[in-house]
N, C-alpha and C positions, 0 to 999 in steps of 0.2 A: 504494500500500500504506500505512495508516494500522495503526497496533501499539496495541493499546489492551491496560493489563494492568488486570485487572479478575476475581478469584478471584469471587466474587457473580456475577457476569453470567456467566460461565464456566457454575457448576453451574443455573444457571437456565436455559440453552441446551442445557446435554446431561448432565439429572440423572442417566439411566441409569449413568455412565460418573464416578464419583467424583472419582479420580484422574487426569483430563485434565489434559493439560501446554495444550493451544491449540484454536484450532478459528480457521476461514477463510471468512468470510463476505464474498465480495468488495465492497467493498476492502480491508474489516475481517480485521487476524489478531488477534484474541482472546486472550491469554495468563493463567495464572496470575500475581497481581500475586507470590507469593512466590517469583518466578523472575528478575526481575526485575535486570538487574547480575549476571548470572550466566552459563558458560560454557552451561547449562542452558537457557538461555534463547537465546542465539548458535545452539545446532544445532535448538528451537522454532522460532524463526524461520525457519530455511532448510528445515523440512520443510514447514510454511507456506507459504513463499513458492516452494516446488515447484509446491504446491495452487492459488497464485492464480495461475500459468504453465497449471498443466491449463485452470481456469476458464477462465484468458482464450482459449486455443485452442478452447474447447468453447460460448465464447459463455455462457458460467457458466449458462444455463437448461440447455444439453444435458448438461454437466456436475452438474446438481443430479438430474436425473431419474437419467443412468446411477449416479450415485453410491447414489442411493436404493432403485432396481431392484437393483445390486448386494448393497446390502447385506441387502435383504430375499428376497434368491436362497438366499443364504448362510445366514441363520436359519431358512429354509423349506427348504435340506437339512439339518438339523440341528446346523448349528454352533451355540456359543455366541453369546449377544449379542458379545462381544469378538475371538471369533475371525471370524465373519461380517466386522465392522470392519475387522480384519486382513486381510483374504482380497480388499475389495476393490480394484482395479487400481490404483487412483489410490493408494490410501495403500501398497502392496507397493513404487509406484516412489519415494513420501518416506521411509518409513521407511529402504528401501534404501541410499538416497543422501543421507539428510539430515547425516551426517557429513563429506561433501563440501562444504565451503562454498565450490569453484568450480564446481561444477557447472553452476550455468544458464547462466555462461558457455561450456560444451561443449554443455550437452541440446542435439538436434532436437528438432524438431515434433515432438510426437504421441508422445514418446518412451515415454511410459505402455505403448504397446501393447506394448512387448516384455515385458510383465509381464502379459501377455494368461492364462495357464496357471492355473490355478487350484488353490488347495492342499488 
């Protein structure tokens, strides 16, 4: 895992979405630099470093498709750009748990899937 905080390369990776706190490009987690030293940035990273646990289970290729499938399931039933985002599994289970900063020393494998229900 490599932490790069970088606000520019941020909205240049995912203009849609203004206000992004990160993104996980494995190995890459992407942060806003004005987060930086911050408790803000402490639960970024562990929602992050959920993402680059799915990746690495999913072989980060199977991971980029279902993620992508996902999310465009989700705006092709009419959610919003943001909630579609929301709705997909992988982020239902960081979001969930990203105030847990022990958690990936509990997760199982494959723990995503019990966020499998769709909202």
């Amino acid at each position: 895992m490599i932490v790069i905080y970088s606000t520019r390369l941020l909205r240049f990776l995912v203009p849609w979405f203004p206000g992004i706190v990160g993104i996980t490009l494995f190995p890459f987690i992407i942060l806003r630099k004005e987060i930086r030293g911050t408790t803000e940035a402490l639960i970024a990273i562990n929602h992050e470093r959920i993402h680059i646990r799915q990746q690495m289970e999913l072989l980060v290729v199977f991971f980029a498709v279902w993620y992508i499938v996902s999310f465009f399931e989700g705006w092709l039933r009419g959610l919003t750009l943001y909630d579609a985002y929301r709705n997909i599994i992988f982020e239902r289970e960081a979001f969930d748990r990203m105030y847990d900063l022990g958690y990936l020393k509990e997760r199982k494998m494959f723990a995503f899937m019990k966020y499998r229900e769709k909202h």
